[in-house]
N, C-alpha and C positions, 0 to 999 in steps of 0.2 A: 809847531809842536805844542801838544794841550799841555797846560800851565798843573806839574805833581798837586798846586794845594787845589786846584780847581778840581781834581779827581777825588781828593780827599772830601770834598764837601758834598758831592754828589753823594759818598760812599756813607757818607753819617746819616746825611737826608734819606736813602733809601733805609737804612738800619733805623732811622728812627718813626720811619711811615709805618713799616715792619711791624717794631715793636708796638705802636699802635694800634694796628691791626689787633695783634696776638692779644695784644691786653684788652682790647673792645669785647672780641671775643671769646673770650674769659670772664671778663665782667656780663656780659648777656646771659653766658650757660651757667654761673655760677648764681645770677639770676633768677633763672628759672629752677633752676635745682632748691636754692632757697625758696619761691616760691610753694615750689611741688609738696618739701616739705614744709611749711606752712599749712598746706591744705592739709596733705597726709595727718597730721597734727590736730588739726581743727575737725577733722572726721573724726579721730578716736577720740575728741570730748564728747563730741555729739552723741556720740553710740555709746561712750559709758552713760554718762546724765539720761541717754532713753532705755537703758537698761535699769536704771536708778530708780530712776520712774515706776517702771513697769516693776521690778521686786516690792516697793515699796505700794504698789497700788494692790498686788496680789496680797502680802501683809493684813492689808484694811479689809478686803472682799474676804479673806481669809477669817478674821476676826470676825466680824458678822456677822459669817456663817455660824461659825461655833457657838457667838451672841444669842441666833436666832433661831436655831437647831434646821434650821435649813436656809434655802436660797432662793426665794420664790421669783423675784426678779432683780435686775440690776438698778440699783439706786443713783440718780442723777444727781445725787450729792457727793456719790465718791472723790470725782476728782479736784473737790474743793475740799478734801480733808485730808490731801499730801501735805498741807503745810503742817498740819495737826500732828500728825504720823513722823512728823523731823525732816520731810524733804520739800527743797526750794529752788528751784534753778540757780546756778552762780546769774550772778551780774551779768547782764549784757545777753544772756542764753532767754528763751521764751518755749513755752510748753503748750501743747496742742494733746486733749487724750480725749476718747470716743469711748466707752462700750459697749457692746451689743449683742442679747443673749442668744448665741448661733442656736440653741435647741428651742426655739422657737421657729423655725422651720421643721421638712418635714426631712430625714436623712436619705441621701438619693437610693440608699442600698434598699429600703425600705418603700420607695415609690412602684406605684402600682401604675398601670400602663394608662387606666381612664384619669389617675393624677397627673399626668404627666400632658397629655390631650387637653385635660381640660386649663391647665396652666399656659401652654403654648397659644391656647386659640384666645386668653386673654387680648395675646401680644398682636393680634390680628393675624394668628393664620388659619387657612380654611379645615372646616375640619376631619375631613379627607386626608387633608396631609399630614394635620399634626396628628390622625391616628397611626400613622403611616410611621412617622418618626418615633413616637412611644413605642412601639414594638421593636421597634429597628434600635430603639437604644437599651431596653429591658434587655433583649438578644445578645447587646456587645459588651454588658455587665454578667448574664448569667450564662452556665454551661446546660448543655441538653437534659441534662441529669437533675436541674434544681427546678422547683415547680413552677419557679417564676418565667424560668425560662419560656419567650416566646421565637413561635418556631420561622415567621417571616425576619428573617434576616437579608440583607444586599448580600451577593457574593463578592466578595471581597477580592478574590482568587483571581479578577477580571483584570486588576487593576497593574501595572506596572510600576514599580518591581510588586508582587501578591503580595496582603498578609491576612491574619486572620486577627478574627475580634478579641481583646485580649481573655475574656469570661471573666472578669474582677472588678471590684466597682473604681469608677473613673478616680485617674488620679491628680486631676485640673479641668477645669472649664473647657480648656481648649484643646481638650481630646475628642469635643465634640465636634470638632470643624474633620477628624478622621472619619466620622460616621457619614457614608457615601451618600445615603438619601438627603444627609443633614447638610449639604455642601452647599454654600449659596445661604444658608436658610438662619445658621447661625452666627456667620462671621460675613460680611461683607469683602468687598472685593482688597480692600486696605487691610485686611484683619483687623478691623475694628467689632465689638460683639455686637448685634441687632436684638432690636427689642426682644424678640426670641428666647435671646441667650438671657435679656436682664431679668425677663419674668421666671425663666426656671432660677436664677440664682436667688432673687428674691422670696420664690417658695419652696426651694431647696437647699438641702447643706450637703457636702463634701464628704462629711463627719457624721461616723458612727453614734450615732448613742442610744440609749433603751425607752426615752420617755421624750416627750415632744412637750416643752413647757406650753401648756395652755396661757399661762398668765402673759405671756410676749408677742402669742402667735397671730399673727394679723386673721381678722374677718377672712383673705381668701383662704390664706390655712387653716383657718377652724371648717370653712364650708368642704376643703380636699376631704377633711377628717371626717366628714361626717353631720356636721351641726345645719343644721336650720339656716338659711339665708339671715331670715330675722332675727334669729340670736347672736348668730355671730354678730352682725351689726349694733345689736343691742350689748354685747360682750365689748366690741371695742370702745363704743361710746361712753360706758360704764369706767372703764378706765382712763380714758381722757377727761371724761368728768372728774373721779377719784384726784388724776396727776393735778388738775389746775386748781381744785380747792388745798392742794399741800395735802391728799390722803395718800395709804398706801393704796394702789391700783392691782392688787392680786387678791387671789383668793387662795384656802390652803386645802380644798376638800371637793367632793360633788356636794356637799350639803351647801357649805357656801358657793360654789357655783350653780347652783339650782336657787338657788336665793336673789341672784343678777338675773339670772336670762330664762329663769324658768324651769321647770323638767326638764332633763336633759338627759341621755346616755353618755357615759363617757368612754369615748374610743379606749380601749384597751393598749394600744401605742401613747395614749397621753398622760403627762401628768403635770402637777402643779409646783416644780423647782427646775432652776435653771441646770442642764449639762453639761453645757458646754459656754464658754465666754469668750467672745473675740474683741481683743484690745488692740485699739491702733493707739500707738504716740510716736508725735512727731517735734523734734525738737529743732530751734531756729538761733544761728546766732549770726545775724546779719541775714544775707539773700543767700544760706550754705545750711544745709538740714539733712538734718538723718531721720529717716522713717522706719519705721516698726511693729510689724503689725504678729499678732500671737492669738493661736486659740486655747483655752486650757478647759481642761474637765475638772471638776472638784472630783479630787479621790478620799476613800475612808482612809483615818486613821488622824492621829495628833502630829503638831507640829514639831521638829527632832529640835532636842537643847543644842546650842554650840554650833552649830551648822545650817546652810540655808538649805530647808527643804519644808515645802508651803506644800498644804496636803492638794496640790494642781498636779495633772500631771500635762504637758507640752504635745499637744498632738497638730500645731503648727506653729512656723514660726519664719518671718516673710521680713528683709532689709531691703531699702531701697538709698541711695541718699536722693536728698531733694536739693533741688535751686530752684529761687522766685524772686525776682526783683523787690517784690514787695506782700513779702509772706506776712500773714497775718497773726497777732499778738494771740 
């Protein structure tokens, strides 16, 4: 007959494996929950301090402007005069900021079908086809009715389930991988972009706007517009010379652009201030970062008392968070 304390002891030792169990698993999920929120935590500093950033860096572009009665280009001094302005990352946080004046390109709504050809066959494709794709993408931007509109379009109507081209200007990069002739041609077989896609993004924007800053716009964009091989080149060089002696590298007029590269016509789509400004910052504290990237147009009018409103007005605005083992200062 089993010995009553012999059952007693078995019965503690299971209650007590038990218990430890329950409390292992307790202490793991409470854990991770602490962790989780730790990170949760550690994102929303990120994302304020790049928003901090970024108000404070609109502030200075802001001033500037009004400084300078315009904006002819972006100054590679701005983001060394956040400390200036009152803002400094906390301790331990590091700061990453880019700008780059998006109207310095040409705006897609605005691209003509020989601009578009001739940009593609940069990238190496033949020119056959990137006439082929110029029409096929003017087509899936415009309606029958607009003069731009071109009339070789794919049928669309073929494809399973059909749809039709939407007639509006594209509203991402990778609407282009929808255009049927374009398949294969813009996005590889991973969805990665092909050189293709980087030369239109590179000579193209997204973004509306009325004037195409000459002062930003690369030799191939001046030569889309219009310009002379040789000027354009002599246009760029002009301002890489101006940047490394510490000059300003714009110009505010055709008199002073005629001054650089000679007699020139100046396209009637161009002008000499920025439109449009695309800000990326990226903020790091440890191998954990939040990304931010914004386009903004300078609008007319003063800046309001009492309230944050910087005369920009937000016609993009792009989050990502980042990891990197070993993100850079």
């Amino acid at each position: 007959m089993a010995s009553p304390r012999g059952a007693v002891i078995i019965l503690v030792l299971v209650t007590v494996v038990l218990a430890a169990s329950l409390l292992a698993a307790f202490i793991h999920r409470s854990g991770a929950d602490l962790l989780a929120d730790a990170r949760a935590a550690a994102k929303r500093e990120l994302r304020a301090e790049a928003f901090s950033a970024l108000e404070t860096m609109l502030a200075i572009v802001a001033a500037q402007r009004a400084a300078d009665g315009g904006l002819p280009a972006p100054d590679p001094a701005w983001p060394g005069r956040l400390a200036v302005a009152g803002y400094q990352p906390p301790a331990g946080f590091t700061l990453e900021m880019s700008i780059e004046d998006e109207s310095g390109k040409i705006p897609f709504t605005q691209a003509q079908p020989a601009w578009l050809q001739s940009s593609m066959e940069t990238a190496g494709l033949d020119p056959a086809t990137a006439a082929r794709l110029s029409r096929a993408i003017v087509a899936w931007m415009h309606s029958a009715g607009d003069e731009r509109y071109e009339p070789e379009a794919p049928d669309y109507s073929r494809h399973s389930p059909a749809y039709r081209p939407p007639q509006r200007p594209l509203l991402g990069w990778r609407e282009l991988g929808a255009i049927e002739m374009g398949r294969g041609t813009f996005f590889d077989e991973f969805g990665r972009p092909t050189p293709v896609t980087g030369a239109l993004r590179d000579d193209f924007s997204l973004h509306d706007f009325t004037r195409i800053n000459l002062n930003t716009a690369s030799s191939r964009v001046l030569g889309l517009l219009g310009m002379e091989p040789a000027r354009a080149r002599a246009m760029a060089d002009w301002r890489e010379q101006q940047m490394n002696a510490g000059l300003p590298g714009y110009v505010r007029s055709s008199a002073e652009l005629a001054s650089v590269v000679g007699p020139v016509v100046v396209p009637a789509q161009a002008g000499f201030n920025v439109a449009a400004l695309r800000i990326t910052v990226r903020v790091w504290r440890g191998a954990i970062g939040h990304g931010l990237t914004v386009v903004v147009m300078p609008a007319d009018g003063e800046v309001a008392r009492n309230k944050l409103d910087y005369p920009f007005t937000v016609v993009e605005i792009n989050e990502e968070a980042l990891l990197s083992p070993t993100p850079s200062a």
